[in-house]
Steps between C-alpha positions, in 0.01 A plus 500: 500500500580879448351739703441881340442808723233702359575847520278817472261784638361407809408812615217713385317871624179280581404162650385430148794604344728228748235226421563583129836446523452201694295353241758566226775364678287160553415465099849513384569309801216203349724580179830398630403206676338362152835508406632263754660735757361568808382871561592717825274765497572727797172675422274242634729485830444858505107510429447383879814549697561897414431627782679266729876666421580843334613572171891491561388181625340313220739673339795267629252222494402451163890592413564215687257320339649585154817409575414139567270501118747353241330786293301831473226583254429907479118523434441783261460860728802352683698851410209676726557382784775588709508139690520327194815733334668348872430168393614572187808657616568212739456230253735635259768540720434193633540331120203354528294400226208739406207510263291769358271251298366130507671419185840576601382266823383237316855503330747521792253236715490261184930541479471366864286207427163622736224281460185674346128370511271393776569164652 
């Protein structure tokens, strides 16, 4: 089974603006795994554990995280936010595999065989 990093905005001016995010992240999160793969949404890690490390922090946590994803998806807004162009960075130079849409997903996961559908 594949597992895909989800990577975008976390961060927001507003309490509203985070939960926003959050909420995004978890959709296309839904979306992935009703493609077979499971989804690593840092996001919901972050919703309740923020405030337990700094930023440089979860920073090196959810790189770590990354790292061990056998692919990242960019949500769209990814550009905006200076945690995500890291990821993005990272990634890259890292070769792995990343997405900018479910289609292109759905592609590369049904190359590798993933399962798809509720059991």
């Amino acid at each position: 089974m594949k597992v895909v990093y989800v990577a975008g905005p976390f961060s927001a001016l507003t309490p509203e603006g985070v939960e926003a995010h959050i909420q995004a992240a978890e959709e296309w999160g839904r979306q992935i795994a009703d493609l077979g793969a499971v989804p690593l949404v840092p996001h919901s890690i972050g919703r309740h554990m923020q405030q337990i490390q700094n930023y440089v922090w979860w920073t090196d946590a959810t790189l770590e995280l990354m790292d061990r994803a056998d692919a990242v998806f960019f949500l769209p807004g990814w550009t905006e936010s200076p945690g995500s162009r890291g990821e993005h960075a990272v990634a890259t130079r890292n070769d792995q595999p990343v997405f900018y849409d479910l289609e292109s997903l759905k592609d590369w996961l049904d190359a590798a065989d993933v399962p798809t559908g509720v059991v």
